[in-house]
C-alpha positions in Angstrom: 0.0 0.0 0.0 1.0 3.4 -0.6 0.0 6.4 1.4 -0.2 8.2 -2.0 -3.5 6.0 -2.4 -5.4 7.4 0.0 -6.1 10.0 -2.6 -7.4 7.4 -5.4 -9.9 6.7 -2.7 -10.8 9.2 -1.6 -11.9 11.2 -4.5 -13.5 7.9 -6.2 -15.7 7.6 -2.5 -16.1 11.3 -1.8 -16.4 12.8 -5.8 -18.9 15.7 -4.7 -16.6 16.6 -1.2 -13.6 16.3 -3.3 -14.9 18.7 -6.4 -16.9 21.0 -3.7 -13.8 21.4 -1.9 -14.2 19.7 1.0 -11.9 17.5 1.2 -8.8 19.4 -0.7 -7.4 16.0 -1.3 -3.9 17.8 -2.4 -1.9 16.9 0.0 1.6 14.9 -0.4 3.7 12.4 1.7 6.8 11.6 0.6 7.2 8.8 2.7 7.7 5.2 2.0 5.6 1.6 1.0 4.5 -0.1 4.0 3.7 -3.8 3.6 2.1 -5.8 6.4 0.5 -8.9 6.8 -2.3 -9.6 9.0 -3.2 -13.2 8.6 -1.4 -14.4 11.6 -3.1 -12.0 13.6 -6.3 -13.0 12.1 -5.8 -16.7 12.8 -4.9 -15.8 16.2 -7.8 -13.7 17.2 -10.1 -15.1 14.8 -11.1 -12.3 12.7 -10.8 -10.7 9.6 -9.3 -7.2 9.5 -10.3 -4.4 7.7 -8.5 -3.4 4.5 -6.6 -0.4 4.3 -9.0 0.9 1.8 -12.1 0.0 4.1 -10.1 2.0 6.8 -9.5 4.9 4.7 -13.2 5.1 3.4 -14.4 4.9 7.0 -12.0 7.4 8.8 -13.1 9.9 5.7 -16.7 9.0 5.8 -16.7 9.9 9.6 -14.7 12.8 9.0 -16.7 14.3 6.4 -20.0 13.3 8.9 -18.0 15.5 11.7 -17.8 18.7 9.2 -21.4 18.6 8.0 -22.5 18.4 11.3 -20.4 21.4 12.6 -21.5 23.2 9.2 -18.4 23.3 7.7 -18.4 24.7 3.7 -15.6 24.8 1.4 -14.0 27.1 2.3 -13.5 26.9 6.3 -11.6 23.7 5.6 -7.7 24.1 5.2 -4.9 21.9 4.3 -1.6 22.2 5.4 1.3 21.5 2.9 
């Protein structure tokens, strides 16, 4: 996975958020590819984990929820870069 991705879902889960501004979705990490396996904590606890893209459209999704609620519009929302 790269953290780069979070963008690709973001704007193909949140296309209005994204366009209205939102969610800026402009931001860069310059960091590094993280690869994990979870199946021996799955067999261990018996459960199946979340992807990362489940996580990511879940932690947005709530997110987004959070700034509707407080009324947030386009242009209150700032991104640092």
């Amino acid at each position: 996975m790269q953290w780069e991705d979070i963008k690709v879902y973001t704007k193909k889960n949140f296309p209005q958020e994204v366009e209205k501004g939102l969610l800026p979705n402009s931001g860069f990490f310059s960091g590094f590819t993280l690869k994990c396996d979870s199946s021996k904590v799955e067999k261990v606890l018996g459960i199946k984990l979340k992807s990362f893209q489940d996580m990511i459209v879940d932690l947005v999704g709530q997110y987004v929820e959070l700034l509707k609620n407080e009324g947030a519009s386009e242009t209150t929302i700032k991104v640092v870069t």
